[in-house]
Backbone as a printed PyTorch tensor [residue, N CA C, xyz], in Angstrom:
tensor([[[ 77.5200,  16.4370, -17.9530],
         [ 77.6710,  17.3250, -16.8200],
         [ 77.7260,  16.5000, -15.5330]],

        [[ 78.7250,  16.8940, -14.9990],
         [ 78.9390,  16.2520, -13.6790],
         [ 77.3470,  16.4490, -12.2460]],

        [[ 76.9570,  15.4850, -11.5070],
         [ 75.8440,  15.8900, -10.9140],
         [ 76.7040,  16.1920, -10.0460]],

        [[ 76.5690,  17.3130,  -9.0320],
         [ 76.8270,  18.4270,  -7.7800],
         [ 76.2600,  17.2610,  -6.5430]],

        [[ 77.3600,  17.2390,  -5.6250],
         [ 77.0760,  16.4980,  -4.7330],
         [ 76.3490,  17.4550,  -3.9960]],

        [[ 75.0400,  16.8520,  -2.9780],
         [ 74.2630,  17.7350,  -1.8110],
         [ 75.6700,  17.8480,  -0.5900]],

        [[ 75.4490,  19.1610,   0.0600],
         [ 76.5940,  19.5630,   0.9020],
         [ 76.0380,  19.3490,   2.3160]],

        [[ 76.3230,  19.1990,   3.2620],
         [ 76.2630,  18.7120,   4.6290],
         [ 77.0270,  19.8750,   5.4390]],

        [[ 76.2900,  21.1420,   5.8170],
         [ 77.1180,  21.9000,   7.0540],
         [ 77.2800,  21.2850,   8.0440]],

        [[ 77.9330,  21.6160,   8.9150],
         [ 78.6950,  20.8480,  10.3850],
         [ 78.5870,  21.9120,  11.1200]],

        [[ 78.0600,  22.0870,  12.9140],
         [ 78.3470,  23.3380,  13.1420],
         [ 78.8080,  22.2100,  14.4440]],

        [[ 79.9060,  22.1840,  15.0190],
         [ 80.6230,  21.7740,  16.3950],
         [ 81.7140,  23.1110,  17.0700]],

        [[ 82.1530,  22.5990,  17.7570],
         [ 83.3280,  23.5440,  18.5430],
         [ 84.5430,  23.4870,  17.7590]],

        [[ 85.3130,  24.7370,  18.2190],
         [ 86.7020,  24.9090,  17.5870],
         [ 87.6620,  24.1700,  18.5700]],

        [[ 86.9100,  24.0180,  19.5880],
         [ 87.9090,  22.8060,  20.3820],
         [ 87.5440,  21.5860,  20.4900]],

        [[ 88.7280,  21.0660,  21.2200],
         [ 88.1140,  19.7050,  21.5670],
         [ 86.8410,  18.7950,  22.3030]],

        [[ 87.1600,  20.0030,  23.0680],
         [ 85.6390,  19.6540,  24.4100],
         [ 86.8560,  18.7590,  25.6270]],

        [[ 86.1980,  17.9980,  26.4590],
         [ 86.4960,  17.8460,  28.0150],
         [ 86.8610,  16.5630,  27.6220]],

        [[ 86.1920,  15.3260,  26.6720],
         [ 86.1100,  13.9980,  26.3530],
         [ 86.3930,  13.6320,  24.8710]],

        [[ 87.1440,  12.6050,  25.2190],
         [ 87.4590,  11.8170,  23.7150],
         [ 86.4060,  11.5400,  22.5920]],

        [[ 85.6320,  11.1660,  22.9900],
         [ 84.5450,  10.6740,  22.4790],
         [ 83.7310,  11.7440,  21.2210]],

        [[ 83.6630,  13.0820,  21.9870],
         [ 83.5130,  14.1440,  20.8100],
         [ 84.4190,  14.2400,  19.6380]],

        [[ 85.6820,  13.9830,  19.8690],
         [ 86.7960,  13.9970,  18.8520],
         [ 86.0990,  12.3280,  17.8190]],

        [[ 86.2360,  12.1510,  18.5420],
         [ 85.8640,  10.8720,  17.9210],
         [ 84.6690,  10.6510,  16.7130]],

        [[ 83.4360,  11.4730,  17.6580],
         [ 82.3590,  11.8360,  16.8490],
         [ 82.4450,  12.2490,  15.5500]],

        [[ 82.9120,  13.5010,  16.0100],
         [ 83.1930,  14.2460,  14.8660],
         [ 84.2890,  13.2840,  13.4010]],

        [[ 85.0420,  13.0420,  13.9750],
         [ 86.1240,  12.3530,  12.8210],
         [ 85.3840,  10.9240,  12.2800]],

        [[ 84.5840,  10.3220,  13.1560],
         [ 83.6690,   9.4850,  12.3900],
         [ 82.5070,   9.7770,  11.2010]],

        [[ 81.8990,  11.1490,  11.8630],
         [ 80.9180,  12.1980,  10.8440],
         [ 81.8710,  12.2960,   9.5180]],

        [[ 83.1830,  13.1120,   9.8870],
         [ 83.4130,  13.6240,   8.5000],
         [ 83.6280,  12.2530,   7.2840]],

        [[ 84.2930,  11.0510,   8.4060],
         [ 84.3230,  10.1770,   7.1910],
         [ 82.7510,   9.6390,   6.2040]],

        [[ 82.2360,   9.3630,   7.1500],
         [ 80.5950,   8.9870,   6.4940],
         [ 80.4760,  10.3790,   5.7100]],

        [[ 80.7430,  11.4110,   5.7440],
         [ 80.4530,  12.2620,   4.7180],
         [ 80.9090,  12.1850,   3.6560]],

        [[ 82.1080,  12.1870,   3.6260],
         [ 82.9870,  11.6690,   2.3490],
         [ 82.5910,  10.4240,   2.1010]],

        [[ 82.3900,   9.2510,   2.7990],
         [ 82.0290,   7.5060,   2.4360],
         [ 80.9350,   7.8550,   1.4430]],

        [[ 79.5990,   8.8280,   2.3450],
         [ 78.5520,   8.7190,   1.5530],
         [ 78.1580,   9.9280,   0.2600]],

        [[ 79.0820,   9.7560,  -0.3990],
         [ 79.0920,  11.1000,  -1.2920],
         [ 78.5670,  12.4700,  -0.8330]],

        [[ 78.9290,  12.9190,  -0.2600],
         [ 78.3630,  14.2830,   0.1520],
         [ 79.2720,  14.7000,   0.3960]],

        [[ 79.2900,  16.9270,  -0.4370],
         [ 80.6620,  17.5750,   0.4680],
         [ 79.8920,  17.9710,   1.7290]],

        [[ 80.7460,  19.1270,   2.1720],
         [ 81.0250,  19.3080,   3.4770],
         [ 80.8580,  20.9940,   3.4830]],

        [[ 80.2390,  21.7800,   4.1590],
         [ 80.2250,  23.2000,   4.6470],
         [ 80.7560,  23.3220,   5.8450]],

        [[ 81.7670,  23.9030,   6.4520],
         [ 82.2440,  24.3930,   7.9020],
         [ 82.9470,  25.8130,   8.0610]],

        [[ 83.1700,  25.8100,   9.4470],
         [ 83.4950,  27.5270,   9.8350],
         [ 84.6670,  27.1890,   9.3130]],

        [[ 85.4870,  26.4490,   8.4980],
         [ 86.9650,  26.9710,   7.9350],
         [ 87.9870,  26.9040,   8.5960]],

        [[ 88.5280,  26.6390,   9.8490],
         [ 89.3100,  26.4470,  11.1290],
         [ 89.3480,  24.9290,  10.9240]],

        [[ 91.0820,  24.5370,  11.0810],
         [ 91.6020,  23.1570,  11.3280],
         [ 91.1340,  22.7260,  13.1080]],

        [[ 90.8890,  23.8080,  14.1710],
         [ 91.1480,  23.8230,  15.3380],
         [ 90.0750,  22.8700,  15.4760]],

        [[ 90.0310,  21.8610,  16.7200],
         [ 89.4200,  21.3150,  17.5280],
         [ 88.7250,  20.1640,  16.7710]],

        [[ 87.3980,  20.4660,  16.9060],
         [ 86.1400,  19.5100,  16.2290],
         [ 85.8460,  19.2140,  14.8870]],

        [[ 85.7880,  20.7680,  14.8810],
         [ 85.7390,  21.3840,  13.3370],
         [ 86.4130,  21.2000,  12.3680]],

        [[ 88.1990,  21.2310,  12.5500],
         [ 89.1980,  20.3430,  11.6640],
         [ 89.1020,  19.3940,  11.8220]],

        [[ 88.7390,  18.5540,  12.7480],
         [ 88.6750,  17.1280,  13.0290],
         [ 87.1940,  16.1930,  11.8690]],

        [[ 86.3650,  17.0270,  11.6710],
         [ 85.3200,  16.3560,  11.2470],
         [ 85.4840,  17.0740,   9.4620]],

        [[ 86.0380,  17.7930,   9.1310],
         [ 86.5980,  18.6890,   7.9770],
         [ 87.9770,  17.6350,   7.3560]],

        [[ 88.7880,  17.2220,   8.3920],
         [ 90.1130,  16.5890,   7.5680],
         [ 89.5990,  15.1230,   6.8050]],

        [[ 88.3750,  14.5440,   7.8210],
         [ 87.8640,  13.4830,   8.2560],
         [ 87.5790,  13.1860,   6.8300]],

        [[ 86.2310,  14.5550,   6.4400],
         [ 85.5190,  14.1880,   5.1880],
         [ 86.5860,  14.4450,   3.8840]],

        [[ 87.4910,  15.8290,   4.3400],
         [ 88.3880,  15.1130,   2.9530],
         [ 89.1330,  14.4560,   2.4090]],

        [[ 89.7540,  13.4210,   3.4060],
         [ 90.2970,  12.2480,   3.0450],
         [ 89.3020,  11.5370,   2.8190]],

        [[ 87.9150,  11.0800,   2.9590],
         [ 87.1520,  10.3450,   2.7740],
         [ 86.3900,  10.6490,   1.5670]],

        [[ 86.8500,  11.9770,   0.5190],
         [ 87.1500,  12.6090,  -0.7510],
         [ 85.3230,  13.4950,  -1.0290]],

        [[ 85.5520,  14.3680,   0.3420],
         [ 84.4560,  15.3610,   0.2600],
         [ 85.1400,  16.2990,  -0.1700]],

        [[ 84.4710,  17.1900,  -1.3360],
         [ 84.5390,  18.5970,  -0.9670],
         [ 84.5640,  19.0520,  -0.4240]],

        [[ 85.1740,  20.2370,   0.6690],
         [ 84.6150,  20.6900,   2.0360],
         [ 85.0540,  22.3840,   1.4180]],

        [[ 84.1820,  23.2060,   1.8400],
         [ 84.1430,  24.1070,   1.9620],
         [ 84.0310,  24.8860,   3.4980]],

        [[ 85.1940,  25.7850,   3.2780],
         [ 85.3310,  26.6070,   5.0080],
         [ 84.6840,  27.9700,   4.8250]],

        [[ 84.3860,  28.2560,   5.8480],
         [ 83.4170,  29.7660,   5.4770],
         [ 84.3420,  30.3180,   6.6840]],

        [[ 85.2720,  31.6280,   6.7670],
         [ 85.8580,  31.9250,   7.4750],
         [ 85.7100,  33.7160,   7.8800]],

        [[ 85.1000,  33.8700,   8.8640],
         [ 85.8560,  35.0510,   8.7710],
         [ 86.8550,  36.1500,   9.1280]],

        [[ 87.0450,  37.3550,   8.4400],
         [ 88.3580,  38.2800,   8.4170],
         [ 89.3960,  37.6990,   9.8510]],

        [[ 88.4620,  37.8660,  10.6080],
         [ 88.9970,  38.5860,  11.9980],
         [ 89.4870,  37.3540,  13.0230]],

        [[ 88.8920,  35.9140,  12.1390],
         [ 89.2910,  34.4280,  12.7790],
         [ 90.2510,  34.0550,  12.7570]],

        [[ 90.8470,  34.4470,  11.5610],
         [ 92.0950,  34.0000,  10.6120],
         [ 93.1640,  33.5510,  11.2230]],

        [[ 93.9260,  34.0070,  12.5390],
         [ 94.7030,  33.4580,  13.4450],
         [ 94.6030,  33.0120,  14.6470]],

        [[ 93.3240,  33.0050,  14.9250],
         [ 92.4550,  31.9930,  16.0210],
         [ 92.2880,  30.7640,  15.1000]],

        [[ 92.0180,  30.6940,  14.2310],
         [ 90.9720,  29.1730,  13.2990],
         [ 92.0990,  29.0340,  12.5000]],

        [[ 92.9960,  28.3980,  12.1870],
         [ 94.0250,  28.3720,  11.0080],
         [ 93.2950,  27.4500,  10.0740]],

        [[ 93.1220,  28.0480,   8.8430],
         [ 92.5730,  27.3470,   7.4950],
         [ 93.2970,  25.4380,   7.3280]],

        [[ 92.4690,  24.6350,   7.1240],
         [ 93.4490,  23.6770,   6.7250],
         [ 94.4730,  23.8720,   5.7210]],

        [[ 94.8840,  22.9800,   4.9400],
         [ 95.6830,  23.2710,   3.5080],
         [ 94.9760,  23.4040,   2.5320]],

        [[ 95.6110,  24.1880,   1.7920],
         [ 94.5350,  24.6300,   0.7540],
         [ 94.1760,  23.6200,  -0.0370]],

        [[ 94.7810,  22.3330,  -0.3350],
         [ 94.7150,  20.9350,  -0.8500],
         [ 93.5470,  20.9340,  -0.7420]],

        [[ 93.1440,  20.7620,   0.8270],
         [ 92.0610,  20.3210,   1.7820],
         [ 90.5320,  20.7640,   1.1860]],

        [[ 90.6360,  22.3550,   1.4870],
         [ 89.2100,  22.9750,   1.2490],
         [ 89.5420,  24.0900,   0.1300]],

        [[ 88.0900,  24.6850,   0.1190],
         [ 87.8380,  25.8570,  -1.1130],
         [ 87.5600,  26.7450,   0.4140]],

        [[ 88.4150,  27.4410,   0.4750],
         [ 87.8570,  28.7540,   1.6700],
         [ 87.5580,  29.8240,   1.2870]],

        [[ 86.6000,  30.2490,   1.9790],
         [ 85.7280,  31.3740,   1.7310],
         [ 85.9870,  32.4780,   2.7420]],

        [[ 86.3810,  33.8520,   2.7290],
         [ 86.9940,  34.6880,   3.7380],
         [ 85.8470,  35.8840,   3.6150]],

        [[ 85.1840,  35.7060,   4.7980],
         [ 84.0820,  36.2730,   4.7020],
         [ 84.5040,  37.7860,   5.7960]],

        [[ 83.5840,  38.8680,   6.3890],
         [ 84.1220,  39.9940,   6.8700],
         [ 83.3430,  39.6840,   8.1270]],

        [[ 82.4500,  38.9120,   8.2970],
         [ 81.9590,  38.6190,   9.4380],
         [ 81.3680,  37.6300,   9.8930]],

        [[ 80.6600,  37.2300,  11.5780],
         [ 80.0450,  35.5590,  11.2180],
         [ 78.3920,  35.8420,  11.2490]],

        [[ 78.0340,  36.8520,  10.6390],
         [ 76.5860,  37.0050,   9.8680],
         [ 76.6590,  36.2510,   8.5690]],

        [[ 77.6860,  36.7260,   7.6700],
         [ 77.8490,  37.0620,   6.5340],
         [ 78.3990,  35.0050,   6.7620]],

        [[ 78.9750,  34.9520,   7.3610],
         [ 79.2500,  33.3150,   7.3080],
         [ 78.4620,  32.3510,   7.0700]],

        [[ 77.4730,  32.4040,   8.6630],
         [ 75.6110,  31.4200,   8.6530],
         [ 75.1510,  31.5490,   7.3550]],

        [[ 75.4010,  33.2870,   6.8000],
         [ 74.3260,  32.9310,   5.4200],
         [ 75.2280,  32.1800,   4.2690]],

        [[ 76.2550,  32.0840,   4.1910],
         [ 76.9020,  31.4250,   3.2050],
         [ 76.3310,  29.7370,   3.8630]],

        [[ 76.9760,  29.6640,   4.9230],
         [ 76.5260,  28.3530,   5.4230],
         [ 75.3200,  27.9310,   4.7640]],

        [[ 74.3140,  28.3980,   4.8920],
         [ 72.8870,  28.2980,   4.7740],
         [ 72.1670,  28.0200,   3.4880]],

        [[ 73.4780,  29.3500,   2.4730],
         [ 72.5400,  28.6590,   1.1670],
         [ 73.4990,  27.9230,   0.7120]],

        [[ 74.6700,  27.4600,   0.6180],
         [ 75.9180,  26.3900,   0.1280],
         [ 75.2260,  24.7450,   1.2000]],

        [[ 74.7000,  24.8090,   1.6450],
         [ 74.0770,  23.5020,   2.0090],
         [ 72.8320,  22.9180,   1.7570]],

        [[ 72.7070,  21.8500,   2.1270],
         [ 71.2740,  20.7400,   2.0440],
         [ 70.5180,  20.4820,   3.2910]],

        [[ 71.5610,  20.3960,   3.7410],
         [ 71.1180,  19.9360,   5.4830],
         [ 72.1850,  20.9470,   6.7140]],

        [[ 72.0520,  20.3880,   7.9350],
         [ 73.0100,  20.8330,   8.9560],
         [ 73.4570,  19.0740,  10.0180]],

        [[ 74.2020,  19.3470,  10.3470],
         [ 74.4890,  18.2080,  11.3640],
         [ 75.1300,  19.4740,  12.7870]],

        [[ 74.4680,  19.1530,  13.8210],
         [ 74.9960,  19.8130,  15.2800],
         [ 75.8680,  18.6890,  16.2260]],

        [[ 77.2390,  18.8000,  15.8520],
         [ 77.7620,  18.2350,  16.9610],
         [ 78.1810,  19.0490,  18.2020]],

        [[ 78.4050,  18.3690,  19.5240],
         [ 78.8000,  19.5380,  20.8250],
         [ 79.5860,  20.5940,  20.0760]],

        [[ 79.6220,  22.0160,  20.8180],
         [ 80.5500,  23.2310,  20.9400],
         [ 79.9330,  23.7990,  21.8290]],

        [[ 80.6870,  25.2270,  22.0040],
         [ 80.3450,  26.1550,  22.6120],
         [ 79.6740,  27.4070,  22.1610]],

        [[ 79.4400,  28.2620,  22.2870],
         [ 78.3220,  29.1860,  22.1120],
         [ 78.3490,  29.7030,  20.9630]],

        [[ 79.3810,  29.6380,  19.9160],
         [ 79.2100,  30.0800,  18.4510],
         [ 78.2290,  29.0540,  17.7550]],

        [[ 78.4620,  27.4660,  18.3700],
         [ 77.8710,  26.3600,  18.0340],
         [ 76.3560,  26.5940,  18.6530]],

        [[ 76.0130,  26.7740,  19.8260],
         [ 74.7560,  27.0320,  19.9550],
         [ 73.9470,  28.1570,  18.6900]],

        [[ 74.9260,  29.2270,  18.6890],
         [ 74.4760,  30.2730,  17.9980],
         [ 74.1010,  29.5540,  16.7690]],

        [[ 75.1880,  29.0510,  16.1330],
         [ 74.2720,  28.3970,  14.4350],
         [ 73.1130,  27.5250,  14.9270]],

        [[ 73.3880,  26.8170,  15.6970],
         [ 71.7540,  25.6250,  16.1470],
         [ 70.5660,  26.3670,  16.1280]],

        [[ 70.5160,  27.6190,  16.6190],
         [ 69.6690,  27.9780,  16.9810],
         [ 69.3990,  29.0620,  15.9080]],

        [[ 70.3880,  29.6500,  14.8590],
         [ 69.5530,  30.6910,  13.8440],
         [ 69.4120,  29.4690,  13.1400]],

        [[ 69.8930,  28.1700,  12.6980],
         [ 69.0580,  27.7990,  11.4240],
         [ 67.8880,  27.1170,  12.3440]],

        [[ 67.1630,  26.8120,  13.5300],
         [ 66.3840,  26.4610,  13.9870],
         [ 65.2170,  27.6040,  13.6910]],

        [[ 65.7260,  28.6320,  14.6800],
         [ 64.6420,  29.7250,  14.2880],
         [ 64.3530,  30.1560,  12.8010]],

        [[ 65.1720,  30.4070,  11.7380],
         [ 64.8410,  30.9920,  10.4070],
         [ 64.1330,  29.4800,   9.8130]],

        [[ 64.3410,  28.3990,  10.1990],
         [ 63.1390,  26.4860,   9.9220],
         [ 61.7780,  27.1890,  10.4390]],

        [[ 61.4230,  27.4780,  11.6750],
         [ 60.3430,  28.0490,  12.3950],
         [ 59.5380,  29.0400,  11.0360]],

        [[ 60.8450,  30.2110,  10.8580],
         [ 60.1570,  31.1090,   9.8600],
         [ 59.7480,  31.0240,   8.8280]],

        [[ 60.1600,  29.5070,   8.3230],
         [ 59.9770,  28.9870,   6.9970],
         [ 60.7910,  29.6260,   5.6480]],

        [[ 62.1240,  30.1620,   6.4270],
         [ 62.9730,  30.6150,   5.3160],
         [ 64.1520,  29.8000,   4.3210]],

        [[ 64.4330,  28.2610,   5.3670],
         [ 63.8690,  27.0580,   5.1510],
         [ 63.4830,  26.1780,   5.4000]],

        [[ 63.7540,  24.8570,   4.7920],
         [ 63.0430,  23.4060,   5.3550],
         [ 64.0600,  22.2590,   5.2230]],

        [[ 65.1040,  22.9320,   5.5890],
         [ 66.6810,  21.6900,   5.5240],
         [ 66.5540,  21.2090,   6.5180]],

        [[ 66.8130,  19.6290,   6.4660],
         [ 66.8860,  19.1640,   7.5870],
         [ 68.2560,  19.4430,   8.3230]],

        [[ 67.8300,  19.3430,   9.9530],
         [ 68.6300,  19.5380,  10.9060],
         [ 68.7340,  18.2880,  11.5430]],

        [[ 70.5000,  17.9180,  12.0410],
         [ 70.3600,  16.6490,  12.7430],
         [ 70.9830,  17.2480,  13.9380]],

        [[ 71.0820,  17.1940,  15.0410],
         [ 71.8720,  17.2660,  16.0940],
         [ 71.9390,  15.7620,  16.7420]],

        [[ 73.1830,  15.5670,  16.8830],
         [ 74.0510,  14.4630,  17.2880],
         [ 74.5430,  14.4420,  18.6640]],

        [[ 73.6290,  14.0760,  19.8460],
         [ 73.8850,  13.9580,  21.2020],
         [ 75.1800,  13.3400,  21.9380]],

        [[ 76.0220,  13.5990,  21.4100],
         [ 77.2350,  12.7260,  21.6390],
         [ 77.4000,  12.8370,  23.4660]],

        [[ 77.2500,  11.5010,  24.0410],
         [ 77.6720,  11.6020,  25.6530],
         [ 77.0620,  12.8400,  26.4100]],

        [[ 75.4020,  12.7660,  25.8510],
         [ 74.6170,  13.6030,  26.3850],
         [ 74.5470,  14.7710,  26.3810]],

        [[ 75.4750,  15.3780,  25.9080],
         [ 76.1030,  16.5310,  25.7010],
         [ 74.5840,  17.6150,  25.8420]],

        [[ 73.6190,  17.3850,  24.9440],
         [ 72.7970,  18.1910,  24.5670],
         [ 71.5540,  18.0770,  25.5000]],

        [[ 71.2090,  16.7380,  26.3220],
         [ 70.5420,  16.5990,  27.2600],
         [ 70.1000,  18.4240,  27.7680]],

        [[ 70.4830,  19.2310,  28.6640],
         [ 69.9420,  20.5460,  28.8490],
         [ 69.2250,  20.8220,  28.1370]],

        [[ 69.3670,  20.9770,  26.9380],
         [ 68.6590,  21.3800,  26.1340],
         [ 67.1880,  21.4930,  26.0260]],

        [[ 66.9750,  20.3030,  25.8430],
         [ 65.5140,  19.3960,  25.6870],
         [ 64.3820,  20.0210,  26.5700]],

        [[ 64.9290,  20.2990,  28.1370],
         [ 64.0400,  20.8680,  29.1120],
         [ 63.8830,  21.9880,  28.8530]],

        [[ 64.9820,  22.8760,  28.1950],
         [ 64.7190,  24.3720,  28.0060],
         [ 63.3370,  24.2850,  26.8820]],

        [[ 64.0510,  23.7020,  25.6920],
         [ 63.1720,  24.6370,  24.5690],
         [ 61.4810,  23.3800,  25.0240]],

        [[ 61.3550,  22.2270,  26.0440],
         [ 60.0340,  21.9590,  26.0670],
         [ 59.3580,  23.4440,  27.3150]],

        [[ 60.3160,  24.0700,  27.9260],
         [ 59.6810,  25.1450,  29.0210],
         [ 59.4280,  26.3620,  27.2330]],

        [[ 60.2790,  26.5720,  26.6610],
         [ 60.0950,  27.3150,  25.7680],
         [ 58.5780,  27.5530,  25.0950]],

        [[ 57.9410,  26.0180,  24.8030],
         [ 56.6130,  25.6810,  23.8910],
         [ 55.9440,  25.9740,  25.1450]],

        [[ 56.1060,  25.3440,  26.2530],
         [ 55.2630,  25.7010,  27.7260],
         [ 54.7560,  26.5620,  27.7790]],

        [[ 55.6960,  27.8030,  27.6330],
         [ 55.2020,  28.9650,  28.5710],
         [ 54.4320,  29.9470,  27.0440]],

        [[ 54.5590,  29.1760,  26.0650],
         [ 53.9770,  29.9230,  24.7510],
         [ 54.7190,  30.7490,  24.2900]],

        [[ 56.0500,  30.4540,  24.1540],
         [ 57.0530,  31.2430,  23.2260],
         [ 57.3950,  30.6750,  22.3270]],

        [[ 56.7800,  29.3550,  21.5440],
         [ 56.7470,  28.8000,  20.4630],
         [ 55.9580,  27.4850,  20.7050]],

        [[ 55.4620,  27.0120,  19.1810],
         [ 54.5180,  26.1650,  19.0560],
         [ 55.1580,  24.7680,  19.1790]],

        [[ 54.4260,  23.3680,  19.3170],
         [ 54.5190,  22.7120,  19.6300],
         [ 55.9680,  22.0490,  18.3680]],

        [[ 55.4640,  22.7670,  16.8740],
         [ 55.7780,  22.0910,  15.7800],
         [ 57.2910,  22.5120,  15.9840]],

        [[ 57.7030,  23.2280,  17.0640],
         [ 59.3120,  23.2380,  16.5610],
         [ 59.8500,  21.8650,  16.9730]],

        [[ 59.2280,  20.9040,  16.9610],
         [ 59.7320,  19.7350,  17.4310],
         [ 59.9640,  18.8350,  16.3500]],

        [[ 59.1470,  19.5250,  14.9670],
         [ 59.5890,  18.5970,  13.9310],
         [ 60.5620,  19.0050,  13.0590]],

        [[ 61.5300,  20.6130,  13.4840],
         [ 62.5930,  21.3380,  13.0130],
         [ 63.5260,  20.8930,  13.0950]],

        [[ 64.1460,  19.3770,  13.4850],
         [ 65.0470,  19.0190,  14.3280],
         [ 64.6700,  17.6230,  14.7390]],

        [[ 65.8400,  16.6270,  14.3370],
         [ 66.2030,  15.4560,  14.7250],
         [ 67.1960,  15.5170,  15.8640]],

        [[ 67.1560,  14.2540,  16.5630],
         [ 68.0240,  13.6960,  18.1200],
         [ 68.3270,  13.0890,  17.5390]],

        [[ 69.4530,  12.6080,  17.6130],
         [ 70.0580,  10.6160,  17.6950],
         [ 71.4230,  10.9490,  18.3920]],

        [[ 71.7780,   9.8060,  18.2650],
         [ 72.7170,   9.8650,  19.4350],
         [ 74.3300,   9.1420,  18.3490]],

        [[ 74.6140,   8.8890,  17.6570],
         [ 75.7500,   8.9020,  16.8880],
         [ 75.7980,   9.4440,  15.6620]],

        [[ 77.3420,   9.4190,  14.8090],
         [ 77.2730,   9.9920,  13.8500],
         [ 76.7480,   9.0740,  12.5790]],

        [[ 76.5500,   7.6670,  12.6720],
         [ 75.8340,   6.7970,  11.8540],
         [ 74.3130,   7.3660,  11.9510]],

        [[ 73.7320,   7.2000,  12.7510],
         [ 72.3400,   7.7260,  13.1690],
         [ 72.4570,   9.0110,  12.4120]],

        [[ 72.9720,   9.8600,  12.0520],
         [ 72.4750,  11.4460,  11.7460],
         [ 73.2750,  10.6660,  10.4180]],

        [[ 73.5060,  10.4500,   9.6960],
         [ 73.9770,   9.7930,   8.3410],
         [ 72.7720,   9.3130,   7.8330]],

        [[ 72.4790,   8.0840,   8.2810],
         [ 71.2390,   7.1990,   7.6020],
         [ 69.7660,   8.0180,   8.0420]],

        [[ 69.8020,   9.3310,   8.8440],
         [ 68.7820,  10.1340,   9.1910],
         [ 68.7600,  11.2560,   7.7200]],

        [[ 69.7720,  11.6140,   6.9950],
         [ 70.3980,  12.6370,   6.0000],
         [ 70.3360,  11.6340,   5.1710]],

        [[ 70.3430,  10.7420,   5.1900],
         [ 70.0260,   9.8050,   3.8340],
         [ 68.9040,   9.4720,   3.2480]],

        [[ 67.7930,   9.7770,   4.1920],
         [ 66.4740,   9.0400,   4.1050],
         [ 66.1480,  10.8730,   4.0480]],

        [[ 66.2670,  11.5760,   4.4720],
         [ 65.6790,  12.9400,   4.4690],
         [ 65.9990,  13.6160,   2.8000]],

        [[ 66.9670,  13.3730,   2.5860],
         [ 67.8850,  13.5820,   0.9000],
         [ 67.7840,  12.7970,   0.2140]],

        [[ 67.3520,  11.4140,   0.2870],
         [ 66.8920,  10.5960,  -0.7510],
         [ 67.6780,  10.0880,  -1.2850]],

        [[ 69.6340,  10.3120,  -0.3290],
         [ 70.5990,   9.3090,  -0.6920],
         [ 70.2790,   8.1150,  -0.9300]],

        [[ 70.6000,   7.4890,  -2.2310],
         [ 70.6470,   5.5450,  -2.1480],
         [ 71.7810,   5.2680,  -2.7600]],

        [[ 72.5100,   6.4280,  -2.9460],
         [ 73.9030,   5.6660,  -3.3930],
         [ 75.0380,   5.1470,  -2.6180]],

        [[ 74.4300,   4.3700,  -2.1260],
         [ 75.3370,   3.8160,  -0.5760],
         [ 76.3350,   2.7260,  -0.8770]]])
């Protein structure tokens, strides 16, 4: 029996963003995904980040699975079907949870507010203990800097405990959140 590679969700933007460097990110991520045996979970869209870190890992011979849904379908164009196993879901509830249990971990590169939105339900449902996957978010060109001050005013003012600080890794490239998912998963087949 073949062993099932551990899957790696991705949650970034459907665009590019403002700077090269995110493109970059991302297409460096997907290859280390594929380099380091692991498939791939994403929203299913070739557009922006998201195809970019999706084409990345399957030439670099990940599985990737797209979780898409109904109503995206000509906003997000599916890669080739070569590419991924897509999943055409009816909504993006029904997506996160596919996301959620089809993975091992998460990696957060920059996006915009659909991307906040996954950061923050698999952050909060970690909190609830519904699970205990590791999360990496990948600071690419500071991107995420804001952040940091919010959710430390967050523990501040007593709208959560100190421990959401161990829900969630920083680093600052896509090597760093690799050898962070390697040591968290117990990859050594390097």
């Amino acid at each position: 029996m073949e062993k099932k590679s551990a899957a790696i969700c991705v949650f970034c933007g459907s665009s590019h963003g403002a700077r090269p460097a995110y493109s970059d990110a991302a297409k460096r991520l997907g290859t280390l995904i594929g380099s380091r045996g692991y498939d791939m979970v994403f929203g299913g869209g070739k557009n922006g980040l998201m195809g970019d870190t999706a084409m990345a890992a399957a030439a670099a011979g990940a599985k990737v699975l797209g979780v898409l849904p109904d109503f995206l379908r000509k906003i997000e164009i599916p890669l080739a079907a070569e590419s991924e196993e897509l999943v055409i879901v009816p909504d993006m509830q029904i997506r996160k949870q596919i996301m959620l249990e089809r993975s091992a971990a998460f990696v957060v590169l920059p996006g915009g507010l659909g991307t906040l939105d996954e950061l923050f339900e698999v952050l909060s449902i970690s909190q609830l203990k519904v699970h205990a996957k590791p999360i990496v978010i990948v600071d690419t060109e500071d991107f995420y800097a804001p952040l940091w001050p919010l959710l430390s005013r967050v523990v501040r003012e007593g709208f959560a405990l100190r421990a959401i600080e161990n829900f969630y890794h920083v680093v600052r490239t896509p090597e760093e959140a690799m050898d962070k998912l390697d040591a968290l998963l117990g990859n050594t087949a390097r």
